[in-house]
TORMARPA-998411 format. One record per residue (C-alpha): x, z, y. Coordinates in steps of 0.2 Angstrom, whole numbers, plus 5000, padded with zeros to 4 digits. Example, Ala and Ser with C-alpha at 12.3 -4.5 7.8 and 13.67 -1.06 7.14 Angstrom:
TORMARPA-998411
506250394978 506850364995 
END
This chain:
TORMARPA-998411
532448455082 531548355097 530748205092 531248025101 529947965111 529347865106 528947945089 527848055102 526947935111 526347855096 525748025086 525148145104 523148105107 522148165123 521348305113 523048385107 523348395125 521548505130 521948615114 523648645121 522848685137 521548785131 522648895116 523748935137 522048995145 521149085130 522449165120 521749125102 521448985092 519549025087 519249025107 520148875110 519248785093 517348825101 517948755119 518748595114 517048585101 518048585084 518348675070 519448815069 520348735053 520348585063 521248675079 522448745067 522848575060 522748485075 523848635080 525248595067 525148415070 525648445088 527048555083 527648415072 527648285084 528748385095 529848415081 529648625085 528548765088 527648765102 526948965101 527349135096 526149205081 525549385085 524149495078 523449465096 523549275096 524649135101 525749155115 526748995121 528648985120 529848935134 529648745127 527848765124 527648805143 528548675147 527248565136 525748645142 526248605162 526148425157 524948425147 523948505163 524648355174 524148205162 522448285159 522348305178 522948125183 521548045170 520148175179 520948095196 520847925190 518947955182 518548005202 519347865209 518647735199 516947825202 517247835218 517647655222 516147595211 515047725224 515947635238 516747815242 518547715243 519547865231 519848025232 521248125238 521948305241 523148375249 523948555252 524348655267 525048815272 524248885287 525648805302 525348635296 523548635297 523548545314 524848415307 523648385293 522148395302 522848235315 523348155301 521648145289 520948115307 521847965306 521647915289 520047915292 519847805305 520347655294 519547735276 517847805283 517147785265 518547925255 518448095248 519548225254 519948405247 521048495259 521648665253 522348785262 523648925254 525549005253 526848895246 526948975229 525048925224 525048755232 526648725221 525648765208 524048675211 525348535213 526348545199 524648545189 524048385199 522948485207 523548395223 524348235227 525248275241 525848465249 526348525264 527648705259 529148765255 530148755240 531248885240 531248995225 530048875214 530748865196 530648675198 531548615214 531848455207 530348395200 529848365219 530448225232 530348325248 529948255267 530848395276 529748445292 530548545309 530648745307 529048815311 528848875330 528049065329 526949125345 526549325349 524549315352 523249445355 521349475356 520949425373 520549585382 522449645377 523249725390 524949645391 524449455395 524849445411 526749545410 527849445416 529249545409 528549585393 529649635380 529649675364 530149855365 528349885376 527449795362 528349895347 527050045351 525449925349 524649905331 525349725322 524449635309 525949585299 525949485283 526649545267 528749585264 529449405257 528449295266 529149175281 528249245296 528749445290 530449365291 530549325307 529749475315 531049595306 532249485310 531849495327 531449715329 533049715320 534049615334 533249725345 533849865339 532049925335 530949995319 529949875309 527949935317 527650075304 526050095305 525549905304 524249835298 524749745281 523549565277 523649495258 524549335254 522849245253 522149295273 521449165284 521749135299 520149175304 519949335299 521649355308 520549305326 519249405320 520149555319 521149525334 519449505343 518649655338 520349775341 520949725359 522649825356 523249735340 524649615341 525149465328 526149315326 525449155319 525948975319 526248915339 525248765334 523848825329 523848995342 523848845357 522048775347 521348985347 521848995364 520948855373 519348885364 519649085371 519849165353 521449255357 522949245370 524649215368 525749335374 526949295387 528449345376 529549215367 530149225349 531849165347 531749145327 531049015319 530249015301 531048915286 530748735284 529348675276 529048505267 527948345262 528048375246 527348265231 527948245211 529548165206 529248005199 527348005201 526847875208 525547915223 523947825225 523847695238 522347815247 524047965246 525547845253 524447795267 523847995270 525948005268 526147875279 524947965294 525948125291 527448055294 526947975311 525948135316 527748225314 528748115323 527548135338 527548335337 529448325338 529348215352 528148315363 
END
């Protein structure tokens, strides 16, 4: 039977939480004992204490260790954002006592880079003394990273997350796709380029599921043509600049990438955009940040920037 809460938040203590943490990443409770520096009797009481407090069992014994239930999950993913919220406030009070003025991160997927880009610039301008961690992923891991308060602030999708709810979401415009190519590519200048002429080319596509594979079988399939069978697949996890570097080194490959950022590769000569226009446009994605987490002053103002940065790309 759950506890009330207030019966919790007088019995939980900081070290319950790294031993919950720990029992999630190491699987047994001799492993978790040495990282945490106790006793294994003492990880096994602290263990049962924690179980108490909750008013229910947290794991599932096994020959092979412990393995957490659906509500010791649960318990484990905020034990990871408290633990993370007091390593964020240890940096920011460091910070500031450095005259660094706070730390802050923030999430991207790879459209949006620009977006975030114009808006640290900003930021910056009027806090030259911060931190800043930007990373760069697919929605599913940035959702993660910020559901363990890894980040502050994220720019992604939240479609098919587990935990739609536990986010307050800034919904952004759909994402505007370009066709590019290495710059020796043979159909820049085709006025009447189609994409029938470029379905016998190599593509670099990205992997089934993910928004930008959407929209180009979306748009062979309104053509009435094949997806490329003979594509070159990338991983979840590729940068965009091992996409121009590939696109450099094969003059006959062909990709799409977010029109923001294939303007940027174009004028410092890494690729060309192909004069071909995709009618599809990617799912929405998001600022996203944790519901009822209050964000540090140093994130509402990086918020603040983003906001104005993408009122002025909607308008250009």
């Amino acid at each position: 039977m759950l506890q009330p809460l207030n019966y919790i938040v007088s019995r939980l203590h900081i070290r319950q939480l790294r031993l919950l943490i720990a029992l999630d990443e190491l699987g047994t409770l001799h492993r978790a004992a040495d990282h945490v520096a106790i006793s294994q009797p003492g990880a096994s009481k602290a263990l049962h204490e924690i179980e108490i407090t909750f008013g229910m069992p947290l794991f599932a014994r096994s020959t092979k260790g412990l393995v957490a239930n659906d509500i010791g999950r649960c318990v484990i993913r905020y034990a990871r954002l408290i633990h993370s919220d007091l390593a964020h406030l240890h940096d920011e009070m460091h910070g500031i006592l450095q005259g660094h003025g706070g730390h802050v991160a923030v999430g991207t997927i790879a459209g949006s880079v620009p977006l975030v880009s114009k808006a640290l610039t900003k930021l910056r301008q009027v806090q030259p003394g911060i931190s800043v961690q930007v990373v760069e992923g697919i929605s599913s891991h940035l959702l993660k990273l910020l559901d363990e308060g890894r980040l502050d602030l994220a720019i992604a999708r939240t479609s098919g997350s587990q935990h739609e709810d536990d986010y307050e979401c800034l919904s952004l415009h759909p994402e505007r796709l370009a066709l590019v190519a290495g710059p020796e590519h043979s159909q820049h200048d085709n006025p009447t380029l189609s994409l029938r002429e470029l379905h016998a080319y190599s593509w670099v596509v990205y992997p089934t599921g993910t928004p930008m594979r959407a929209v180009l079988e979306r748009e062979f399939g309104e053509a009435g043509l094949e997806f490329p069978r003979y594509s070159l697949e990338t991983s979840s996890t590729f940068t965009m600049l091992s996409l121009l570097s590939l696109l450099q080194e094969d003059s006959q490959l062909v990709a799409v990438m977010p029109h923001s950022i294939a303007c940027s590769s174009e004028g410092f000569g890494l690729l060309r955009r192909l004069p071909l226009e995709l009618r599809s446009r990617t799912e929405p994605c998001s600022i996203i940040h944790r519901q009822g987490s209050s964000l540090s002053p140093l994130a509402t103002l990086l918020l603040g920037h983003l906001r104005n940065e993408q009122e002025a790309l909607a308008e250009e």
